[in-house]
PLY file of the C-alpha trace (Angstrom):
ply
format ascii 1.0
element vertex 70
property float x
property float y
property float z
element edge 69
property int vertex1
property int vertex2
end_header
12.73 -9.36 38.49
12.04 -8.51 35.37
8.99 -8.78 33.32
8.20 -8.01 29.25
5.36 -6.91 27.72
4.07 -8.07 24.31
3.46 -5.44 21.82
2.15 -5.33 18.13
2.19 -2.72 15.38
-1.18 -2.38 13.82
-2.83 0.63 11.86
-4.05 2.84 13.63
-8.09 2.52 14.12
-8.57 5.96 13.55
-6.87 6.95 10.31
-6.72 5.58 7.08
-4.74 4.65 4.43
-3.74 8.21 2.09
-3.14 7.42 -1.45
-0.28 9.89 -3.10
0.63 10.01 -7.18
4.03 11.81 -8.42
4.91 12.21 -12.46
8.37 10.64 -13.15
8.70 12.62 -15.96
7.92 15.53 -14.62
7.40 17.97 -10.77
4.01 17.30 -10.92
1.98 15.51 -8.23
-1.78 14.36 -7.37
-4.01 15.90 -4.32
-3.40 13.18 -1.57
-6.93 11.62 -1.00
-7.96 8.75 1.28
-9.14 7.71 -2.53
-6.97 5.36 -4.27
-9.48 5.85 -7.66
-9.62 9.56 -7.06
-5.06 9.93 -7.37
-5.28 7.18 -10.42
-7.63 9.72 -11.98
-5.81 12.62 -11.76
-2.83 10.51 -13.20
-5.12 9.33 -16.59
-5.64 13.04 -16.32
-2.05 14.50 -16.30
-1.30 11.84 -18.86
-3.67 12.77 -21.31
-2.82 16.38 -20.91
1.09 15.61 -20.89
1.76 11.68 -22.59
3.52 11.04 -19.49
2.89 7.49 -18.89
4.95 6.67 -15.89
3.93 7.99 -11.76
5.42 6.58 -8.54
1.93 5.83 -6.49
2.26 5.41 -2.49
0.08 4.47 -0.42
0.68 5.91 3.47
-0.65 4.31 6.63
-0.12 5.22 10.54
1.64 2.93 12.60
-0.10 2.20 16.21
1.45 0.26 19.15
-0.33 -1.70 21.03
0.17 -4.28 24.02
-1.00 -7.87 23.35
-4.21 -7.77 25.00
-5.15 -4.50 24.18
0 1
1 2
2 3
3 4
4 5
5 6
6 7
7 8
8 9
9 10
10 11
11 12
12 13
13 14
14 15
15 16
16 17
17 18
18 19
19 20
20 21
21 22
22 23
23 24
24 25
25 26
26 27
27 28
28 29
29 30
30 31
31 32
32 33
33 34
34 35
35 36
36 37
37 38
38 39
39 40
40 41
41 42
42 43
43 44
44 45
45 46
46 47
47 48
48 49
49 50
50 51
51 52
52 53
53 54
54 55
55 56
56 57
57 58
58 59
59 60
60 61
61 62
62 63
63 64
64 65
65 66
66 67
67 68
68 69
């Protein structure tokens, strides 16, 4: 006999999202932060220091498994 077991992948409850900036122009790169507004301003900052005007912005998340039920 064999049996399955549901699963889903969910965030994990625990942790939340981290919020990453990098310059395309140039090496540099914003503090991750669980702050979305806090990276965005440190890019308006490097950009008015620098006139680079283009970043690569990621937002991160942990993956949890769960069983259906659960």
């Amino acid at each position: 006999m064999i049996r399955t077991i549901e699963h889903r992948i969910v965030q994990h409850p625990d942790i939340g999202l981290t919020y990453e900036a990098a310059c395309l122009s140039c090496r540099w790169v914003a503090q991750p932060s669980p702050d979305g507004g806090a990276v965005d301003v440190e890019c308006l900052k490097h950009a008015g220091r620098s006139n680079h005007r283009g970043f690569r912005r990621t937002a991160t998340s942990f993956a949890h498994v769960v069983r259906d039920g659960e």
